[in-house]
Each structure stands twice: as structure tokens, then as C-alpha cells.
N, C-alpha and C positions, 0 to 999 in steps of 0.2 A: 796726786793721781787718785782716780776714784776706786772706791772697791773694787770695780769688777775689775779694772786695771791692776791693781796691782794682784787679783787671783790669777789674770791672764800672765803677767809678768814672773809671776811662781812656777807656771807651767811652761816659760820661756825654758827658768833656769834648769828647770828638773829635767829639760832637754838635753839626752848624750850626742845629739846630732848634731853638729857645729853647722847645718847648711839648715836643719831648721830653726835653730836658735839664730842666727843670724838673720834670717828671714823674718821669724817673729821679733826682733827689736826693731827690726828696720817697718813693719808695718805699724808696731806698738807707737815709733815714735812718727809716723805721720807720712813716712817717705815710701817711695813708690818701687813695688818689687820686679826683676825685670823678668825677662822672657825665659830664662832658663831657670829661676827660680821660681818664677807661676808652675814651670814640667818639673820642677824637682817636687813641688809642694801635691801634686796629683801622686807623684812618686813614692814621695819617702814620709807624707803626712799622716797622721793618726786620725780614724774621725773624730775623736776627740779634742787632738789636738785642732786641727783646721775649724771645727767648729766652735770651739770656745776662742779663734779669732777672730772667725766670721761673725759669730754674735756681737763681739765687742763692738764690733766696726758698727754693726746695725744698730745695735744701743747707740754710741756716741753720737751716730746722721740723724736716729729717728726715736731714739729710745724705745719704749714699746708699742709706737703706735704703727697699726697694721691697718692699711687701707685697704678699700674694694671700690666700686662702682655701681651703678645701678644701668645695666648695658642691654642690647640684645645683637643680635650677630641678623645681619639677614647675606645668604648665600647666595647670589644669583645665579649660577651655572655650579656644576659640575666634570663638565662636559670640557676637555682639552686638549689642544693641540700638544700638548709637552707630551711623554715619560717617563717618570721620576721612579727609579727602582725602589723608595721605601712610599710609594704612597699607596694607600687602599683607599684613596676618595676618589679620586677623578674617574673618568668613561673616555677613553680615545674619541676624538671627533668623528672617526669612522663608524663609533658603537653608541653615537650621543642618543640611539632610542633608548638606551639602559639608565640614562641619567637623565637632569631634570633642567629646563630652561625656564627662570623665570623674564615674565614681560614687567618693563616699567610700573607698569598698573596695577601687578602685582606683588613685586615689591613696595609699592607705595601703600597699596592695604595693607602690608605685614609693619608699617610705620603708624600708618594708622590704629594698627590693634592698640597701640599703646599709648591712645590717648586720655588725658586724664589721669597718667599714671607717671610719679615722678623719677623717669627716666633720665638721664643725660647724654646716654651718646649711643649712637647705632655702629657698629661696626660689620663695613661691608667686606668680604671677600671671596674669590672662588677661584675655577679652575680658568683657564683661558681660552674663549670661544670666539672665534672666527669674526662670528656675525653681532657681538657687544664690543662695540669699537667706541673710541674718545668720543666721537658723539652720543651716542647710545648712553654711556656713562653719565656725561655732562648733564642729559635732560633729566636722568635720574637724580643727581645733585639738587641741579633745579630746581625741582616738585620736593623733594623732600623740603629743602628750605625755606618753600613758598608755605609748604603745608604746617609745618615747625620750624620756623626761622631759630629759635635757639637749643636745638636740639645739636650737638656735635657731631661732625659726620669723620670720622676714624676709617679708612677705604683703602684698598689696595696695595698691593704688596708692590715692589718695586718690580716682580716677574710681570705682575700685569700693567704696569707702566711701561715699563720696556716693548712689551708687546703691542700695547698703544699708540705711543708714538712715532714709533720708528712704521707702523701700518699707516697713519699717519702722516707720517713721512713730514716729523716735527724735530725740533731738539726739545731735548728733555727740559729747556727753559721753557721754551713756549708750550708745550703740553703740559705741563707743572701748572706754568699760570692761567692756562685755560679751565681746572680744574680750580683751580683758588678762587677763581673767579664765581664755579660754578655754585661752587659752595662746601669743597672739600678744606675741612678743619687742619688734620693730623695723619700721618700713615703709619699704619703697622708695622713691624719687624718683620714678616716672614717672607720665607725665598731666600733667606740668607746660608741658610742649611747649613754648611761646611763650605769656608771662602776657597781653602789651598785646593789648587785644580787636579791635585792627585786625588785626592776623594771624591771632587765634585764633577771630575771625568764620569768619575764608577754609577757616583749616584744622581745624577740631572744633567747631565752631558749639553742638554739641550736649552738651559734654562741661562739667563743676562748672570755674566759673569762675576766674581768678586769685585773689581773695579767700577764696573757697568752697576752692580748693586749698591754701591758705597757710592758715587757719584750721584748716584738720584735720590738717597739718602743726604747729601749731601748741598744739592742744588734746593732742595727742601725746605734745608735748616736754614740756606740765606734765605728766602725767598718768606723766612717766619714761620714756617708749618714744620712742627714739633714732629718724631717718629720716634718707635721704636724698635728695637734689634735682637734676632734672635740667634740659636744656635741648635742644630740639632745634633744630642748627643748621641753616644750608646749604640754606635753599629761598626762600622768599620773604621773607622779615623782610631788615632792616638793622640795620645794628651797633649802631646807639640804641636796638633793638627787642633785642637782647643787652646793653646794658649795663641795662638797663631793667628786664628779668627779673631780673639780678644784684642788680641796687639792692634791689629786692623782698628779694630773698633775702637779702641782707646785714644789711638793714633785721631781718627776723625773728629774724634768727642775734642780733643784739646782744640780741633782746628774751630769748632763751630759750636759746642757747647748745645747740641738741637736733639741730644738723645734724649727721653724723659726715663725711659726702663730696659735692663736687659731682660731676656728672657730664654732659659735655657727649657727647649722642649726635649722630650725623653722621648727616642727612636721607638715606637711601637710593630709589633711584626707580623700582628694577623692581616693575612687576605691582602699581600706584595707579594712585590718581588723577590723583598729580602727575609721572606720569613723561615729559611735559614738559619739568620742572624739571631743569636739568643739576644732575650733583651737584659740590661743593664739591672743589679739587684740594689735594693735601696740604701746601701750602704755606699754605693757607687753614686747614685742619685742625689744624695745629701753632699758630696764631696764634690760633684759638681757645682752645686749652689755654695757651698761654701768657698773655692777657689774662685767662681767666678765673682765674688761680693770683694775680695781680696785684690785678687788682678786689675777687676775694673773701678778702680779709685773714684774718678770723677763722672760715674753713671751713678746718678740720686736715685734709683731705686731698683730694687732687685723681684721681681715677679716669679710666681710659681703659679700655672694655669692647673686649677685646683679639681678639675674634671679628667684630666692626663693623670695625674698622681692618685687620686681618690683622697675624698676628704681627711685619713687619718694620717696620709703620709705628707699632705700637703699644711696639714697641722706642725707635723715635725721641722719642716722646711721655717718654720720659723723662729729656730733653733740654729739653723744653717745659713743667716746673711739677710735671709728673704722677709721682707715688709711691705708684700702688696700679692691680693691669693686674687686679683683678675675683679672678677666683677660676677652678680647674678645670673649673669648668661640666660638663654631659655633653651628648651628643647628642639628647637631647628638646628642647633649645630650640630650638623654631620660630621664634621671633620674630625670632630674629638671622638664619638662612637664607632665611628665606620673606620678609626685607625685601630680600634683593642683599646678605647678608653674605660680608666679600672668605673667612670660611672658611666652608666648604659643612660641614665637621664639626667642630664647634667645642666640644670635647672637650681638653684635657692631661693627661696623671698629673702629679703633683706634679715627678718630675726633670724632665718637659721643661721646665715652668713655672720653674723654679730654673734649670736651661740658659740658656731665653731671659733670664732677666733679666740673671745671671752674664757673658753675650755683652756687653755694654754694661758692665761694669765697676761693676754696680749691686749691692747686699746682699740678697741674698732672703731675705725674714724672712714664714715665716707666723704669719697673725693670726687674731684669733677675728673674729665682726662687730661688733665695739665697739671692735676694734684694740686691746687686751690679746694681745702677742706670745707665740708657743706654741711657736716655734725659727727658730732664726737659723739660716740655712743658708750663712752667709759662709765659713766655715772645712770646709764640709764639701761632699765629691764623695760625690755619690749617685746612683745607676741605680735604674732601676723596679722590679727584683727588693730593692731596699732600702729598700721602701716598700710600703704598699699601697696601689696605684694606685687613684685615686678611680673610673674610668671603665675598661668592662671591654666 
């Protein structure tokens, strides 16, 4: 057993909890913890405890190395037919003069800014509008492809496929493949929120269900187009209502192997619904990335969106399971400011991204979005002028 194993094995024994001691051997030695032991371990865990397991785990898949991206988000709408009580992005389609509609041709400038600069993947998504339907989509695909055939195009949550196809009036196979065809790569995780329909009664009532979301998740991963999954924590659900979602996911991941990362977003409460709802303190924060690292055995990577947390807490997260802090993003992403994101500009060039990880003693290794590595920057000091800075 390696060092750190056998430190974690010391902190097994010095365990007087028989339900976590048992839990930590049974993860120590490789085997899979179940549904009531994922809510005991929310329960009756230590941060310390959970996180010197969830470390171990990320050491043994990845050791210290911490990936990013070189990305940028373009939004096309805001503007939605849904209501989701925790969100403060969207504009009701009744109120779409408040919010913003981009045309194809301008989305395709905002791909264009980024020419000459070594990007790899665009990621599109927004609210859901009426008038941007699978066609509208498609020809976007299209042009971008045509204009950057090897640029990655990461698109759509499974709310907005739903919404697609079923206007459409497709199954989700042929709208899938209409989209692959067009030149969609990979799809994101979000819209996953909370799967049990007791909380996703309360908070998106209106939105493709747990089922309806995993099935197009699903039709996906055979069909070769990789995604990813998320969870949103910290409002009203309980830990059983997170181990629960997990299960779902875990459950899929064995059937098709097509998840690349989970990704646990932290409930934010300014300017909703639910802002009410206090939000979750960083001790809660870190214990969700560590139980989810733990739970979700056969998900190869654990993300922390590093503009949600702010750069110092999303440092600590890699302490807590997490070995991938997202990608440079640029300053169009509304989603993360217009929710209470702790960065108001949530933008890096590539050195500060390599800085912050390098700060924590971690490998900053960039990746494409399939996580095929494209340079190790362990051995190397680099400033912005020895780069070109994704964000200008």
C-alpha cells in the first residue's frame, strides 16, 4: 500500500464509528459504497474524514494532475418558456424585451473572435425560446463547423433537446442524429438539477423529467457523443435526495460508460425565487465534492466550475476528489454572474489558470473535452505574453 494509503488506513482505524469505518475499508479496498452508506457518509462524515478519502481516490485515478480547457461559452438566448424557482438568468417569453436574442450571424462572430487563438471547444447553451428550434440550431452547427471544422462544439442541455424535438415532433434518436450530423460533438450536464420529483416538483415543475433527462443522456452515449452531469446542490433537497440523483447516474454510467465528468453546481440565491433559501457554507461545499468523488466510482472526473466558487475555494476543492476546475471561460457568461457568482468576471488566460492550480501543489495539464491531454505545464513557468491569452 502507498503512503497515502496507508495515512488514510490510520484514519480508517482511529474511526469509533463502525458505519464509517466500514465504509472506509470497503472504499480503501476498491469496492463500491451503497445508497445508504453514500446518506450516512453526508451524515456522520468528518471534513476531514471524507476528504482525506476523497483525495485518496483522486490521487490513485489521477494523481496530481488537474486539468482545464481552453473554452468559451457563447449564450444564445435568455429568453424562456420554462420557470425554474432557483434561477436568476432567464426573462419569461412574455418579458423577452428584458433579455437578449442572439441571430446565427452573431453567434458565428462571437466564434469568430476567436480566431488565431488556441481554443478547443465552444460551449453553447441558454434558456429556451420558442422561435430557436432544431433547425435554427442545426444551421448554427453548420457554419460553425464550416468556419472551424476542428473546433468542438459541447451544446445543449438535455431541457433544450427535449424542447426540440418533441416541437419537432422527432424522437430523441432522430433529433440526436440530426444534430451529430450537424456537427454537434458532446453535451453538457445541466437541467439535471435534482432527479427525485419531490424537489423537482418544487423547483422546475415544468422542465423534461429525471427519466426524459437520463434517456437523452443516454441515447447519446450510444449514438458516440460523450456528456456530462450535473447536480444542483444547497437549497431544499436532503442528502438522500443527493445520493439518489447519484444512484441514477451511477446506475447509467455502468450501462454506457458515456459520462466524461460529474459536476456538482452550488445553489446560488440572489435575484429568484428561492432567495429565501440561505446558501450552503464551504464546509458543506467541500463535503459535497468529496461524497460525490466517493459515490461516483466509475465517473473518471470530478469538476468544480471555478467562477461558482471563486478562485480560492475552488483551489480547496482539490483537496476534496476534484481534478478538473472547467476551462478559461470568457466574460459572456451570464449564467455564473447573473446567479451571485463569487467572480463578477469570470474570465483567466491560461497562466493565471496554470498559477492557480500550481498554488496548491497540483499538475496543470491542459485537455481537449474528451480529456486527451494537449500539454503538461508541470515543468513549465509561463506568463501571458507566452501564450495566447484566450480572453482579451
Amino acid at each position: 500500500m502507498t503512503t497515502a494509503g496507508n495515512n488514510v488506513q490510520e484514519l480508517i482505524n482511529a474511526t469509533n464509528d463502525i458505519d464509517l469505518k466500514n465504509a472506509g475499508e470497503k472504499i480503501l479496498a476498491g469496492e463500491r459504497i451503497s445508497f445508504n452508506e453514500g446518506v450516512m457518509l453526508f451524515e456522520k462524515g468528518s471534513l476531514s474524514y471524507l476528504g482525506a478519502l476523497a483525495n485518496w481516490m483522486r490521487e490513485k485515478i489521477h494523481g496530481n494532475k488537474t486539468y482545464f480547457n481552453r473554452n468559451f461559452h457563447i449564450e444564445p438566448t435568455n429568453v424562456c418558456v420554462f420557470s425554474c424557482a432557483f434561477c436568476a438568468y432567464s426573462r419569461l417569453y412574455a418579458h423577452r424585451e428584458e433579455g437578449w436574442e442572439l441571430s446565427i450571424d452573431q453567434m458565428l462572430d462571437l466564434v469568430k473572435k476567436y480566431d488565431g487563438k488556441p481554443i478547443t471547444e465552444v460551449h453553447i447553451v441558454g434558456g429556451i425560446h420558442p422561435k430557436m428550434n432544431l433547425d435554427f440550431f442545426a444551421e448554427l452547427l453548420k457554419k460553425i463547423k464550416t468556419h472551424r471544422p476542428g473546433l468542438h462544439v459541447k451544446a445543449f442541455t438535455a431541457v433544450e433537446f427535449d424542447y426540440m424535438f418533441r416541437k419537432a415532433k422527432l424522437s430523441v434518436e432522430e433529433g440526436m442524429q440530426m444534430l451529430k450530423n450537424a456537427g454537434l460533438d458532446s453535451i453538457p450536464g445541466g437541467g439535471a438539477e435534482i432527479f427525485h420529483p419531490e424537489i423537482r416538483q418544487q423547483i422546475c415543475a415544468d422542465k423534461v423529467d429525471a427519466d426524459g433527462w437520463l434517456n437523452i443522456h443516454r441515447t447519446a452515449h450510444k449514438m458516440g457523443i460523450h456528456s456530462n452531469a450535473t447536480l444542483l446542490y444547497g437549497h431544499i433537497e436532503k442528502y438522500w435526495h443527493r445520493i439518489d440523483h447519484m444512484e441514477r447516474l451511477r446506475q447509467l454510467q455502468d450501462e454506457t460508460g458515456g459520462f466524461n465528468t460529474f459536476i456538482p453546481l452550488k445553489f446560488r440565491n440572489k435575484d429568484n425565487d428561492m432567495s429565501n433559501v440561505p446558501e450552503t457554507s464551504v464546509v458543506e461545499d467541500m463535503k459535497m465534492y468529496a461524497v460525490s468523488r466517493l459515490y461516483l466510482d466509475n465517473f473518471p472526473h470530478l469538476k468544480a466550475y471555478w467562477p461558482m466558487l471563486g478562485r480560492q475555494n475552488a483551489q480547496l476543492t482539490l483537496s476534496f476528489g476534484v481534478n478538473d476546475l472547467d476551462g478559461t471561460i470568457d466574460d459572456s457568461t451570464k449564467i455564473y454572474s447573473m446567479a451571485g457568482s463569487e467572480e463578477q468576471t469570470p474570465t483567466l488566460t491560461t497562466s493565471q489558470l496554470v498559477s492557480l492550480i500550481k498554488q496548491v501543489r497540483r499538475e496543470p495539464v491542459e485537455r481537449d473535452t474528451l480529456y486527451n491531454e494537449i500539454h503538461n505545464y508541470k515543468d513549465t513557468d509561463i506568463v501571458d505574453a507566452d501564450v495566447n491569452p484566450i480572453n482579451n
